[in-house]
C-alpha positions as CSV (number, residue, x, y, z in Angstrom):
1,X,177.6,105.9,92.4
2,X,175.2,104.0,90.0
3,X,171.6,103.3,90.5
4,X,171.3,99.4,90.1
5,X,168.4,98.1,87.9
6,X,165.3,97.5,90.8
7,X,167.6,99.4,93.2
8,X,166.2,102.2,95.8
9,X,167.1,105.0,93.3
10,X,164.8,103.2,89.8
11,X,161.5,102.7,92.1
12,X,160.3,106.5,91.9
13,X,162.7,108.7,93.1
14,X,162.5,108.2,96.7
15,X,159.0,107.4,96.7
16,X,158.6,104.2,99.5
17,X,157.1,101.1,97.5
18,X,153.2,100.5,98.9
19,X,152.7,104.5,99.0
20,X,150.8,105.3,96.3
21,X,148.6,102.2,95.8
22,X,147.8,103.2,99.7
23,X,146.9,107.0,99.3
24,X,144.9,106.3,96.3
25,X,142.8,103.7,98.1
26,X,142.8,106.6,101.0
27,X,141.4,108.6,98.3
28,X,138.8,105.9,96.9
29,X,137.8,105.4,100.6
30,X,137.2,109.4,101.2
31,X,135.0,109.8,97.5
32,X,132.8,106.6,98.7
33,X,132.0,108.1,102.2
34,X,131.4,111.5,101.1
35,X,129.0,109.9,98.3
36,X,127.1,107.9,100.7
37,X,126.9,110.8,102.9
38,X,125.3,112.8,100.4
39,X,122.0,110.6,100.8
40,X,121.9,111.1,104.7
41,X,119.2,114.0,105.1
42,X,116.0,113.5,105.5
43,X,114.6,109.9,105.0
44,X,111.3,109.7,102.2
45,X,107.9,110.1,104.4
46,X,106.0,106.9,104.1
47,X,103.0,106.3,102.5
48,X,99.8,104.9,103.2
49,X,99.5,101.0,103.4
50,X,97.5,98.4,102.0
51,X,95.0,96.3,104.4
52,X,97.8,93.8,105.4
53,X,99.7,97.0,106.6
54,X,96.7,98.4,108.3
55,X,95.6,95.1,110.3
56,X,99.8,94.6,111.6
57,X,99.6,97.9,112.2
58,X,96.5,97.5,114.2
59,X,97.6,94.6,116.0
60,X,100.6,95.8,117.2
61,X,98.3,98.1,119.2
62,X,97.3,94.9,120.9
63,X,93.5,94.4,118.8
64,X,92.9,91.2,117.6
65,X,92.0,91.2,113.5
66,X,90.3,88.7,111.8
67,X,88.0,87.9,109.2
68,X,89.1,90.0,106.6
69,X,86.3,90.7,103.4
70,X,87.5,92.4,100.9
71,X,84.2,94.5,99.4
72,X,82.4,94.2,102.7
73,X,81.3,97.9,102.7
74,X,78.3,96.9,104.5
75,X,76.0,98.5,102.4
76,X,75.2,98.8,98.0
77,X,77.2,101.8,96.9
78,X,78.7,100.3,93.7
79,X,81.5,102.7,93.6
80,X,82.4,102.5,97.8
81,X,82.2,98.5,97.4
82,X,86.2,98.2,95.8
83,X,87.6,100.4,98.5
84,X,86.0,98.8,101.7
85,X,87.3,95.3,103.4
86,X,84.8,94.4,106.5
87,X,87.2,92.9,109.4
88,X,86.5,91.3,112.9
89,X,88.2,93.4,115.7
90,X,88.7,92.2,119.5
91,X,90.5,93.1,122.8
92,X,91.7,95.7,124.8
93,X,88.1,95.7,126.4
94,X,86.2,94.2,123.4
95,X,86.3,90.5,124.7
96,X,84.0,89.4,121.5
97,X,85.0,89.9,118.0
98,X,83.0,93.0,116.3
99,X,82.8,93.8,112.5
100,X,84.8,97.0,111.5
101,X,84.7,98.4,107.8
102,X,87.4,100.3,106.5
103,X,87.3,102.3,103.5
104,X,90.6,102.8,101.6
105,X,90.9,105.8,99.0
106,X,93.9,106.3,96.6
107,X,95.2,109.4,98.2
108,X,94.0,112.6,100.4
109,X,91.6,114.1,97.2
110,X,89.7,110.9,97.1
111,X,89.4,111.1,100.9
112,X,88.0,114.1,100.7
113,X,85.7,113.2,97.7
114,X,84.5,110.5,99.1
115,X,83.8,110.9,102.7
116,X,80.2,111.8,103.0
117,X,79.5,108.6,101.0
118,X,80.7,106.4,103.8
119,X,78.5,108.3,106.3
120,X,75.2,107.2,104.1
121,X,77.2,103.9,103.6
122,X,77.6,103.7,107.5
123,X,73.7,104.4,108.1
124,X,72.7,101.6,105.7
125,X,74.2,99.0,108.4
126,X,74.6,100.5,111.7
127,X,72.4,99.0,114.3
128,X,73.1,101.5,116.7
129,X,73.7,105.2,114.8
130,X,74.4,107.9,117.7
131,X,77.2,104.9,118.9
132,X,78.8,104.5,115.9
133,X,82.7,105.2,116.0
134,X,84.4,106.5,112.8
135,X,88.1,106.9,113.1
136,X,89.0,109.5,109.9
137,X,93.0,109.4,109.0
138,X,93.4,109.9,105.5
139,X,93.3,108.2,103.2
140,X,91.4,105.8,105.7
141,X,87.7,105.7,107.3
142,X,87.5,103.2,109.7
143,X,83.9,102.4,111.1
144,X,82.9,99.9,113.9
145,X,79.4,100.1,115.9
146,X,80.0,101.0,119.1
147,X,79.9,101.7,121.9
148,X,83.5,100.4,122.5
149,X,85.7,101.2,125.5
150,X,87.9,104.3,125.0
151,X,91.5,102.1,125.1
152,X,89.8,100.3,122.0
153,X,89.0,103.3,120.1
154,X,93.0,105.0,121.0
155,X,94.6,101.8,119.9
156,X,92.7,101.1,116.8
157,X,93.1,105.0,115.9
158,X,97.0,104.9,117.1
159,X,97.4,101.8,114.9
160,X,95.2,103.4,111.6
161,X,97.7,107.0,112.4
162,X,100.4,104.4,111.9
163,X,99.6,102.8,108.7
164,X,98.2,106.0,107.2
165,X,101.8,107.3,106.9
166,X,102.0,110.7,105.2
167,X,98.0,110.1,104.4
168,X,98.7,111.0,100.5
């Protein structure tokens, strides 16, 4: 018996039309989930954010932020001035808006570094020193003149732990 030109016995030697075309998309499909797969593991730590990150970060907390100043350190330091941004806080107890300062630093070094300047910073505008609250979460001091109520302080410190991500 003769094969016939586009006959059963001239497509492959028994191999069904559709076949191959299928197992190499099979194929395709296997390389492109095992290559995706081989980014699963563990997800980049986040990094510290900018004000705008800090104050949603804050509010979702449930404080009120307003007002923001960029350079508002509250006192002259020349070189503290660039990393502070002055910021009306309210709620949660706090029924009035009060000024907070933060001072942002580039990473946990600078934090470091810089640190005892925003306590001679601080004293230069507190009205009220032994009630001052600093919340410390590198690469962030966050000052406000207290005495605030202690749901006040957890949110704003919850909300600054947030924002602060890996604190480098």
């Amino acid at each position: 018996m003769r094969a016939e030109p586009g006959g059963p016995a001239s497509r492959g030697r028994g191999v069904v039309p559709g076949v191959v075309p299928g197992v190499a998309l099979g194929l395709v499909v296997v390389l492109l989930v095992a290559g995706c797969s081989a980014f699963k593991g563990t997800a980049p730590e986040p990094t510290p954010q900018d004000f705008g990150g800090i104050a949603g970060d804050i509010a979702l907390e449930g404080i009120t932020v307003g007002r923001p100043v960029s350079g508002d350190a509250g006192c002259t330091d020349p070189s503290l001035i660039p990393t502070a941004i002055g910021f009306d806080v309210s709620g949660l107890g706090v029924p009035s808006p009060i000024r907070a300062r933060v001072y942002i630093f580039s990473n946990h070094a600078a934090y470091e570094r810089r640190r005892p300047d925003v306590d001679t910073c601080v004293g230069a505008w507190a009205t009220d020193p032994p009630n001052v609250e600093f919340i410390d979460v590198s690469p962030y001091v966050l000052v406000v003149q207290g005495p605030v109520p202690d749901a006040f302080k957890t949110a704003l410190t919850r909300g600054l732990t947030a924002a602060a991500g890996n604190g480098d």
